[in-house]
LUMLOGU-443315 format. One record per residue: residue number from 1; x, y, z of N, C-alpha, C in turn. Coordinates in steps of 0.2 Angstrom, whole numbers, plus 2048, in hexadecimal, padded with zeros to 3 digits. Example, Ala and Ser with C-alpha at 12.3 -4.5 7.8 and 13.67 -1.06 7.14 Angstrom:
2
<atom 1 <842 7E4 827> <83E 7EA 827> <842 7F0 827>> <atom 2 <840 7F5 823> <844 7FB 824> <840 800 827>> 
***
This chain:
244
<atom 1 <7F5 13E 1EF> <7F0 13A 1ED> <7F1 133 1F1>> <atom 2 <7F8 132 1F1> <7F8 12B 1F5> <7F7 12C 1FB>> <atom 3 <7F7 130 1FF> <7F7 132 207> <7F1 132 208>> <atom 4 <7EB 136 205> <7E5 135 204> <7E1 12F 204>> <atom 5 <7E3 12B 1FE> <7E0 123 1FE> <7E2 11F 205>> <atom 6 <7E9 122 208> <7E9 11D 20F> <7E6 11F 213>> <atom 7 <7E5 127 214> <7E1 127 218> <7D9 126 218>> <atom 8 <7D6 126 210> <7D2 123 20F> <7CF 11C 211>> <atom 9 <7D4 117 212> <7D4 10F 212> <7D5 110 21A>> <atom 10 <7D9 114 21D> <7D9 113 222> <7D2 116 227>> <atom 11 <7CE 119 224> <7C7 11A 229> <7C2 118 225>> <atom 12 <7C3 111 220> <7BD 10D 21E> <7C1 108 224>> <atom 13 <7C6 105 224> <7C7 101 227> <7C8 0FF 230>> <atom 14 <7C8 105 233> <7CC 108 238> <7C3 107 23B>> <atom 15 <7C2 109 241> <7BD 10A 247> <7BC 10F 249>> <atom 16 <7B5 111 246> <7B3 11A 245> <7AD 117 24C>> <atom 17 <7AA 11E 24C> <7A7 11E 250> <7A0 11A 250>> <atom 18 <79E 116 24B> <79A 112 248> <799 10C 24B>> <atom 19 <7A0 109 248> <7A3 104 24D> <7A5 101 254>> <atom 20 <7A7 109 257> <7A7 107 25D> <7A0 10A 261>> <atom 21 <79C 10C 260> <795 10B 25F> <793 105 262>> <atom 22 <793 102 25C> <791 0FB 25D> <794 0F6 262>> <atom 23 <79D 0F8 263> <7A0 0F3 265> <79A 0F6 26E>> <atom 24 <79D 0FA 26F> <798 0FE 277> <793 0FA 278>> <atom 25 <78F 0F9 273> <788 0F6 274> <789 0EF 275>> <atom 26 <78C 0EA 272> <78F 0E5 274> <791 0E3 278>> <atom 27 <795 0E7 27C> <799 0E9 283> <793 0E8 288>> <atom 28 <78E 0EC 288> <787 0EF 28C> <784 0E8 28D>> <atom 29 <781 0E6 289> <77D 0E0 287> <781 0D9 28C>> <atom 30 <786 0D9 288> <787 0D3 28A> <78C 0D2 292>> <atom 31 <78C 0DA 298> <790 0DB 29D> <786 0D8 29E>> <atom 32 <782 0DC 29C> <77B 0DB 2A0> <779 0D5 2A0>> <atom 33 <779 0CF 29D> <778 0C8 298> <77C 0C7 2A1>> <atom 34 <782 0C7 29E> <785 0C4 2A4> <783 0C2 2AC>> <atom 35 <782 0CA 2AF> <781 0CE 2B3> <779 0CB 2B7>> <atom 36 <775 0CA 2AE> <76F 0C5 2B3> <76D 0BF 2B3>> <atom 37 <774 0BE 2B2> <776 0B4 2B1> <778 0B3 2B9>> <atom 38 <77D 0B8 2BC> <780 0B8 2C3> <779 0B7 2C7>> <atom 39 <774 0BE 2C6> <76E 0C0 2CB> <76A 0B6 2CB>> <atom 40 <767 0B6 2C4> <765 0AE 2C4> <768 0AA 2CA>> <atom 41 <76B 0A9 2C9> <771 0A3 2CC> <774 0A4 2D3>> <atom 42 <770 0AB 2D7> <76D 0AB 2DE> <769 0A9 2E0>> <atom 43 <764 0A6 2DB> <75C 0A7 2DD> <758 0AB 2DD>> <atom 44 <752 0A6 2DF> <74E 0AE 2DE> <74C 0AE 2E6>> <atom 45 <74E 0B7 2E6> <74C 0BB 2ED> <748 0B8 2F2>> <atom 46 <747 0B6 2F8> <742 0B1 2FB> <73D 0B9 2FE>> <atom 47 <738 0B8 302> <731 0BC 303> <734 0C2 306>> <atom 48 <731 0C8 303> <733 0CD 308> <730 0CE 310>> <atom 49 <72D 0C8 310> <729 0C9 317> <72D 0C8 31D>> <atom 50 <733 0C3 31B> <736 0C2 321> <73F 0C5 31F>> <atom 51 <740 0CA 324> <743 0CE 323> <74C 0C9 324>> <atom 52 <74D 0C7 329> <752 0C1 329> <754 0BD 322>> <atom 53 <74D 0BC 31F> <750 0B6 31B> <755 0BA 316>> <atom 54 <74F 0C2 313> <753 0C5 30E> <75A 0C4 310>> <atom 55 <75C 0C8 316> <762 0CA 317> <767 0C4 318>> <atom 56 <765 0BE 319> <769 0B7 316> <76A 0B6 310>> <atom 57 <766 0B7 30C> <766 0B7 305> <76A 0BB 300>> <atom 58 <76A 0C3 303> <770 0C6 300> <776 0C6 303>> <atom 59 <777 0C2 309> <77F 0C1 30C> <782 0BA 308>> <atom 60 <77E 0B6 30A> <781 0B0 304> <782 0B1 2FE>> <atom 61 <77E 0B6 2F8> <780 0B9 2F3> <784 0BE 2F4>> <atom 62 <788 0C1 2F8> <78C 0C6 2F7> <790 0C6 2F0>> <atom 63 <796 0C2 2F1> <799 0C0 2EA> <794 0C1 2E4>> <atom 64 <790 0BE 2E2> <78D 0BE 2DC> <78A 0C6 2DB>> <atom 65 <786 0C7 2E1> <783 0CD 2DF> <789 0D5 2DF>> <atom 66 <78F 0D6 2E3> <793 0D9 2E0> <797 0D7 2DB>> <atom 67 <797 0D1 2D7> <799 0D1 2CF> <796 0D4 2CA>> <atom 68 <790 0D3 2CC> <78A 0D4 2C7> <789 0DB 2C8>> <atom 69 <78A 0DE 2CE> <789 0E7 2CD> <78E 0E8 2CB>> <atom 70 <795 0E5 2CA> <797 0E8 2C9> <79A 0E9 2C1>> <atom 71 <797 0E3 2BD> <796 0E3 2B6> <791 0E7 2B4>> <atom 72 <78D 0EA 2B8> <785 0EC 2B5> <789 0F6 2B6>> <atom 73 <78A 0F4 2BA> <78E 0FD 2BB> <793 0FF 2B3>> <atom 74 <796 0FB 2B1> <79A 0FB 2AC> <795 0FA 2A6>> <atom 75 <790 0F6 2A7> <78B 0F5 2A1> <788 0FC 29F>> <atom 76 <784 0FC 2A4> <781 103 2A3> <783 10B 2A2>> <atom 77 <78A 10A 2A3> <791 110 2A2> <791 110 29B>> <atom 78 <791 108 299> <793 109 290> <78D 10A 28A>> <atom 79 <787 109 290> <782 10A 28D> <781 110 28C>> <atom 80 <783 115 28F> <782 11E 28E> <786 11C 289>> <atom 81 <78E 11B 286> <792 11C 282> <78E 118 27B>> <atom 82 <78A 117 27E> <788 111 274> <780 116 273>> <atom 83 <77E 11A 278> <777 11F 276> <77D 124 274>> <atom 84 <782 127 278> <785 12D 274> <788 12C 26D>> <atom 85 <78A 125 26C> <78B 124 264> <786 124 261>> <atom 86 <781 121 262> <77C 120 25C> <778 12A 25B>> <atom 87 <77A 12B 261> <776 133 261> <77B 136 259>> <atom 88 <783 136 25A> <788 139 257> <786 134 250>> <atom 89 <785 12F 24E> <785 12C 247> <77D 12F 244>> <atom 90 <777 12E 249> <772 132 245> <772 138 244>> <atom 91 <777 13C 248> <776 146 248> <779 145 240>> <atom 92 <780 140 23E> <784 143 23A> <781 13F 232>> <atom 93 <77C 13B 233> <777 138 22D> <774 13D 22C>> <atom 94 <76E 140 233> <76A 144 22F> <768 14A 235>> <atom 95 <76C 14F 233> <76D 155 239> <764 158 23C>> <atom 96 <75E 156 237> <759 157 238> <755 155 23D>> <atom 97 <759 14E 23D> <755 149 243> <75B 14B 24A>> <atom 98 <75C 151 24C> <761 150 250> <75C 150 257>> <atom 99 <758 153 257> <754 153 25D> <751 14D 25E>> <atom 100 <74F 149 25A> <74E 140 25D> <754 13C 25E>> <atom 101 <757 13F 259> <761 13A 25C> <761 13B 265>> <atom 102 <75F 142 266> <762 144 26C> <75C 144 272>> <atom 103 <756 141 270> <74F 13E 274> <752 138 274>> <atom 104 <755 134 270> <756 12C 272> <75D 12C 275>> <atom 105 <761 131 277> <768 131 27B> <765 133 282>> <atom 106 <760 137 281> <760 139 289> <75B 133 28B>> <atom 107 <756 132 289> <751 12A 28C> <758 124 28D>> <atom 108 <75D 122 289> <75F 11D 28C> <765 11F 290>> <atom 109 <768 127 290> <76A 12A 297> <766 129 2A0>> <atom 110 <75F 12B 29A> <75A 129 2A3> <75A 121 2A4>> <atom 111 <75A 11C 2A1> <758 117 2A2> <75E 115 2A6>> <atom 112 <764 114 2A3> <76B 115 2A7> <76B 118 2AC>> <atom 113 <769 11D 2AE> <76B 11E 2B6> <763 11A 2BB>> <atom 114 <75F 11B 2B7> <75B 118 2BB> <75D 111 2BF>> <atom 115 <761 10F 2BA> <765 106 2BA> <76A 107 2BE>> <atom 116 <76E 10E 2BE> <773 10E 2C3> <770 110 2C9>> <atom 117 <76A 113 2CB> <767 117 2D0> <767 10E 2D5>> <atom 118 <764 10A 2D1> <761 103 2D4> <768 0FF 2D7>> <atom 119 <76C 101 2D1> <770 0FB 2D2> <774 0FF 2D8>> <atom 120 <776 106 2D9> <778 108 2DF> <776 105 2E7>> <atom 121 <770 106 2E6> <76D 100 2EE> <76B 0FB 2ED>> <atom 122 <76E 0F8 2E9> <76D 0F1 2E8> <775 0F0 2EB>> <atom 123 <77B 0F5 2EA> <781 0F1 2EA> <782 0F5 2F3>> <atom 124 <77E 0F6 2F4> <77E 0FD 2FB> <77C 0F4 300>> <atom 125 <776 0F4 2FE> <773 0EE 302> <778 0E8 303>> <atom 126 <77E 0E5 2FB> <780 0E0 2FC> <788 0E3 301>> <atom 127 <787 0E6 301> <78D 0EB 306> <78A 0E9 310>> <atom 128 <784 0EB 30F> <782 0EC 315> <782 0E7 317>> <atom 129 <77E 0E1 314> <77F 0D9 316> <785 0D7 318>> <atom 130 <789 0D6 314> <78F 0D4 317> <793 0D8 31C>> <atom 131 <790 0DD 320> <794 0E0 324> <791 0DB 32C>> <atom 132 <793 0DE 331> <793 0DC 336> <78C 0E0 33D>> <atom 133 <78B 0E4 337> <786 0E8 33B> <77F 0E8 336>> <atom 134 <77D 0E3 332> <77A 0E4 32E> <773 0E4 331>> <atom 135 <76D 0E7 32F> <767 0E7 331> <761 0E4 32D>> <atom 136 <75E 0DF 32E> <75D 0DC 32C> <756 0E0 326>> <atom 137 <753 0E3 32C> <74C 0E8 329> <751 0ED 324>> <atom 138 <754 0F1 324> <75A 0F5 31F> <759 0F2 31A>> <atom 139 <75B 0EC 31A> <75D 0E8 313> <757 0E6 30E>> <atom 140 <752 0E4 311> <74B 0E3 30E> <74A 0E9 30C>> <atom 141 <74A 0EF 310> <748 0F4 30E> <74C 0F6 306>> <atom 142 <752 0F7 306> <756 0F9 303> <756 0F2 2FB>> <atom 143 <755 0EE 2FC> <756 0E7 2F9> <750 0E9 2F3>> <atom 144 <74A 0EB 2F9> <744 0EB 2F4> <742 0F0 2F2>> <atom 145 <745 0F7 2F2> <746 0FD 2F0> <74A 0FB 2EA>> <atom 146 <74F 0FA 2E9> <754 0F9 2E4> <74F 0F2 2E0>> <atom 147 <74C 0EF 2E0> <749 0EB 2DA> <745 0EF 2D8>> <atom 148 <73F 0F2 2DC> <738 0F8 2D8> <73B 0FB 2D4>> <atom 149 <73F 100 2D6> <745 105 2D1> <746 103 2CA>> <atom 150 <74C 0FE 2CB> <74D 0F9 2C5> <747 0F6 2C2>> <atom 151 <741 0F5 2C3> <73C 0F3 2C1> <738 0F4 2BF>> <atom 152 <731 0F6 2BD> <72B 0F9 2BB> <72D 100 2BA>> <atom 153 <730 105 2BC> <733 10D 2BC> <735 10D 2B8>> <atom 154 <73C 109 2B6> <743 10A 2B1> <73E 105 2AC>> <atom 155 <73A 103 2AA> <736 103 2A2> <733 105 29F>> <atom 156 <732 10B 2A3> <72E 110 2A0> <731 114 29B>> <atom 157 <739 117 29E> <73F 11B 299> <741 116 294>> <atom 158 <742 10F 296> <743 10A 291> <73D 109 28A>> <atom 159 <737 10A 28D> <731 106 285> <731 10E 283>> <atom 160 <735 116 288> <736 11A 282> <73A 11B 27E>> <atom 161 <73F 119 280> <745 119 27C> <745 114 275>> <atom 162 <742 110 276> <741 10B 271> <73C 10D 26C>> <atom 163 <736 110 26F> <734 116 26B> <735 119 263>> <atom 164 <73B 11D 26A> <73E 122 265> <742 11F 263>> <atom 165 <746 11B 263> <74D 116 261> <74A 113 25B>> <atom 166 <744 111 25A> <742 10E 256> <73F 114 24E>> <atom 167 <73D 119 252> <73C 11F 24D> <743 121 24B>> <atom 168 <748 121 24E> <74F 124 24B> <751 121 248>> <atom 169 <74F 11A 248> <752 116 242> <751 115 23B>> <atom 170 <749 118 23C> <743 117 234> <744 11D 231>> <atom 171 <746 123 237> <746 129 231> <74E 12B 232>> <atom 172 <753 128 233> <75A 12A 230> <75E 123 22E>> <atom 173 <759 11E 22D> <75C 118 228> <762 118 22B>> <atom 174 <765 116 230> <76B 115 232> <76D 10D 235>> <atom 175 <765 10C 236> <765 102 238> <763 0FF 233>> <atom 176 <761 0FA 232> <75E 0F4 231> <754 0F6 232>> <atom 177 <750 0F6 22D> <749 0F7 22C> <747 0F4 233>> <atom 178 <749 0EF 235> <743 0E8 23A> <746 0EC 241>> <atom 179 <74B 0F2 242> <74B 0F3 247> <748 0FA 249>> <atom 180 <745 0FD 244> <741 103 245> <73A 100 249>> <atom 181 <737 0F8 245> <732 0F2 249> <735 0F0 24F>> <atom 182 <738 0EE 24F> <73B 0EC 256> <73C 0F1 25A>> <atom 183 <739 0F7 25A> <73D 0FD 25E> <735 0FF 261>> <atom 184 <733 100 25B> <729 100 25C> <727 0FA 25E>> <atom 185 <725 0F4 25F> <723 0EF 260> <725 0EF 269>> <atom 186 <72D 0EE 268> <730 0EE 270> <72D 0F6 275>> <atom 187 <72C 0F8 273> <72A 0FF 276> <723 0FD 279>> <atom 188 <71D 0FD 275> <717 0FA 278> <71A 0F3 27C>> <atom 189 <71B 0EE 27C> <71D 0E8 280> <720 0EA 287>> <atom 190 <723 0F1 287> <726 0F2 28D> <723 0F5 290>> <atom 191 <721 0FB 28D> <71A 0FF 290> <715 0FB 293>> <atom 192 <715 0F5 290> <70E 0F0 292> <712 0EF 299>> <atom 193 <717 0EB 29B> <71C 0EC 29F> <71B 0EE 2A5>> <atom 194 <71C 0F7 2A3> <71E 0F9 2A8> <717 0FA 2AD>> <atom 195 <710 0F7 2AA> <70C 0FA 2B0> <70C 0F3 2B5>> <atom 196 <70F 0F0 2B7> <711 0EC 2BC> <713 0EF 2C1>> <atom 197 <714 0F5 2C0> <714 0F9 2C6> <712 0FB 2C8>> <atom 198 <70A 0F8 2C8> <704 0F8 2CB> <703 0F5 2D0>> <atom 199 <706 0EE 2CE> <707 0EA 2D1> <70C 0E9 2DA>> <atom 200 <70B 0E3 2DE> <70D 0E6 2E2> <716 0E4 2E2>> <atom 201 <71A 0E3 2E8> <722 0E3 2E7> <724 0DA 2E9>> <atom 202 <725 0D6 2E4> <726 0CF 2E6> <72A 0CC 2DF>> <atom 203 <730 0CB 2E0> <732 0C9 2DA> <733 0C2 2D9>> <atom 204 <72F 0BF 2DC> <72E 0B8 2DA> <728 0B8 2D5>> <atom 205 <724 0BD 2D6> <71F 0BD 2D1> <71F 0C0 2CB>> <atom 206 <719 0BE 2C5> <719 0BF 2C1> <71C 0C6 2BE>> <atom 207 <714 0C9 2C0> <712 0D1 2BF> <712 0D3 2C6>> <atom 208 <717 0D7 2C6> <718 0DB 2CC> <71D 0E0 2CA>> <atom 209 <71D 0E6 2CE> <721 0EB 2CE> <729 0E8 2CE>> <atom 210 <72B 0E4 2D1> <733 0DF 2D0> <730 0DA 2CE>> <atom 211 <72E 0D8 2CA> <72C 0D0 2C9> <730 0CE 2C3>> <atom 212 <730 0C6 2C0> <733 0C6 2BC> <730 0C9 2B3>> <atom 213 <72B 0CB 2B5> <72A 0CE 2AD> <72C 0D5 2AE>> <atom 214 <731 0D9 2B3> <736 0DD 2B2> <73C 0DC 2AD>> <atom 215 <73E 0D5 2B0> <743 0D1 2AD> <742 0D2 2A4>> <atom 216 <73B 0CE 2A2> <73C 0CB 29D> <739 0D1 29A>> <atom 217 <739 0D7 29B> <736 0DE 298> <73E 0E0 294>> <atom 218 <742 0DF 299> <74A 0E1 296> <74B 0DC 28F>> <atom 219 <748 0D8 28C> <749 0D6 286> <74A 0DA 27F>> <atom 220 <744 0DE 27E> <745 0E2 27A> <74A 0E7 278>> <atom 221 <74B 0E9 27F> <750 0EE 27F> <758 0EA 27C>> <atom 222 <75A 0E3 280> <75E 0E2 27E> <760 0DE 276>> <atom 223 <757 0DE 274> <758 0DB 26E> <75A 0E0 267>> <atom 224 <756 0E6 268> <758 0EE 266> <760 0EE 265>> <atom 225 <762 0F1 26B> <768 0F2 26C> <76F 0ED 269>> <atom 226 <76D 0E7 26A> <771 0E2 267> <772 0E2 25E>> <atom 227 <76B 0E1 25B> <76A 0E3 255> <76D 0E8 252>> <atom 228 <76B 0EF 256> <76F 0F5 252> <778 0F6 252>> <atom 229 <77A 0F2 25B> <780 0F0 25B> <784 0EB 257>> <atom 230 <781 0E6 254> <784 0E4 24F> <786 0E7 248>> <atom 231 <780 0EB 245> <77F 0ED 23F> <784 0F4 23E>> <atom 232 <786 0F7 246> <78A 0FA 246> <792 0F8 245>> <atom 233 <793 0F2 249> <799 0EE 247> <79C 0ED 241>> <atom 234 <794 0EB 23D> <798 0E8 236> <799 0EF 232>> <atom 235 <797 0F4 235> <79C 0F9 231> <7A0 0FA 22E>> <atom 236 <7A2 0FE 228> <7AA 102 22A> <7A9 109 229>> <atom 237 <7AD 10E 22B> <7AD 115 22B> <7AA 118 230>> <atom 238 <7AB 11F 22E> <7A9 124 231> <7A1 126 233>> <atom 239 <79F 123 22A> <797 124 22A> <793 11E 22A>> <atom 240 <78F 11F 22F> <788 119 22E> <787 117 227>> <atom 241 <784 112 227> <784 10F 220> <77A 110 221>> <atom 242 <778 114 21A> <770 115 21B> <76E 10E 217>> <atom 243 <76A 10D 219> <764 106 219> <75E 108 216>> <atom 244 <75D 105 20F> <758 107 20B> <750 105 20D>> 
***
C-alpha cells in the first residue's frame, strides 16, 4: 500500500507527458519570439531591384541571420515534439477524437517543415554571401525565394491547423473554453492572411506575398500555442485535466 501511494505522489507530482508538452511549446514560442527580435534588428531587406544591395545586406547580417536560423531550426523541431504531445494527451482523453488529434499533428508537422524548407535557403543564402565567390543575382533569387515560402504559402497549413486545434480543444475539454475561440477566430484571421499571396514579392510592404502582414499573421498561432502551453505546465500527472 505504501509503495503504491509513492508511486502515486510520484506521477501527480513528477513531469508526465502533459507537462512536458507544454514545457516543448514554451521552448517553440519563445526560440521563435527571439529569433524574429534578431531578423528585426537587421532591418528591413532593401528592394529586390537591385541585386548588389540585397547581397550587402545579407553579408553584414551574416551573424544575426545565422543565429536566428539557427534558433528557428531548434524552434520548429520542438514544435513537431509539442503537436506529438498534444496528438498523445487527446488520443488518451478521448480515443474517438483520435483522427482529429492526428489531423492537428500532421497540419503542424506540415507547417514545420514548410518553416524549415524556408528557413533552409535562407541559411543557404547567408552561407553564399559570406563566401568569396558569392553572386549577387543567386542571392536575390534565393533571399526572395525563402521569404514567399515562409510567407503567404506556410499560412495556409497554419489558419488550418488552428482550425482544427481549435475543434480538438471543444470536443476533448482538454484546454481552457477561450482557446477552442482563439483556435476559430485565429484560423479565419489567417486565412484572411494568406491571400497576400496574390499579391506581389516586397517585404517592405504591407500586403504582399513576404510582406509584413505575413509577420503579424503568426500571431495567432503563437497566441494558441502559448496558452495551451501554459495550461499544460500548470498540470500534474499523467492525465489532462478536462475543462468544463
Amino acid at each position: 500500500m505504501g509503495e503504491g501511494k509513492r508511486c502515486e505522489d510520484s506521477d501527480m507530482s513528477g513531469w508526465g507527458v502533459v507537462r512536458w508538452t507544454g514545457a516543448l511549446g514554451l521552448a517553440s514560442i519563445s526560440l521563435q519570439l527571439l529569433a524574429l527580435i534578431l531578423f528585426f534588428a537587421a532591418g528591413i531587406p532593401p528592394a529586390f531591384d537591385d541585386a548588389t544591395k540585397v547581397l550587402a545586406y545579407v553579408k553584414d547580417a551574416h551573424f544575426v541571420f545565422a543565429t536566428a536560423g539557427i534558433l528557428l531550426f531548434i524552434a520548429f523541431s520542438l514544435l513537431i515534439a509539442f503537436n506529438a504531445g498534444l496528438r498523445s494527451i487527446a488520443v488518451t482523453v478521448a480515443a474517438g477524437q483520435e483522427w482529429l488529434a492526428t489531423t492537428v499533428f500532421a497540419l503542424g508537422v506540415a507547417l514545420s517543415v514548410m518553416g524549415l524548407v524556408s528557413l533552409g535557403l535562407a541559411l543557404s543564402v547567408d552561407a553564399i554571401a559570406a563566401s568569396s565567390h558569392a553572386d549577387p543575382a543567386l542571392v536575390r533569387l534565393l533571399f526572395e525565394a525563402s521569404g514567399v515560402i515562409g510567407g503567404a504559402p506556410t499560412l495556409v497549413p497554419i489558419a488550418v491547423y488552428l482550425g482544427a486545434a481549435g475543434s480538438l480543444s471543444a470536443t476533448t475539454r482538454i484546454l481552457p473554453r477561450w482557446l477552442a475561440l482563439a483556435g476559430w477566430i485565429g484560423s479565419v484571421l489567417v486565412l484572411i492572411a494568406a491571400l497576400s499571396a496574390y499579391g506581389a514579392s516586397d517585404p517592405s510592404a504591407f500586403w504582399s506575398a513576404n510582406g509584413i502582414v505575413t509577420i503579424f499573421a503568426l500571431l495567432p498561432l503563437y497566441v494558441w500555442t502559448l496558452g495551451a502551453s501554459v495550461a499544460f505546465v500548470r498540470q500534474r500527472g499523467s492525465v489532462a485535466r478536462i475543462y468544463s
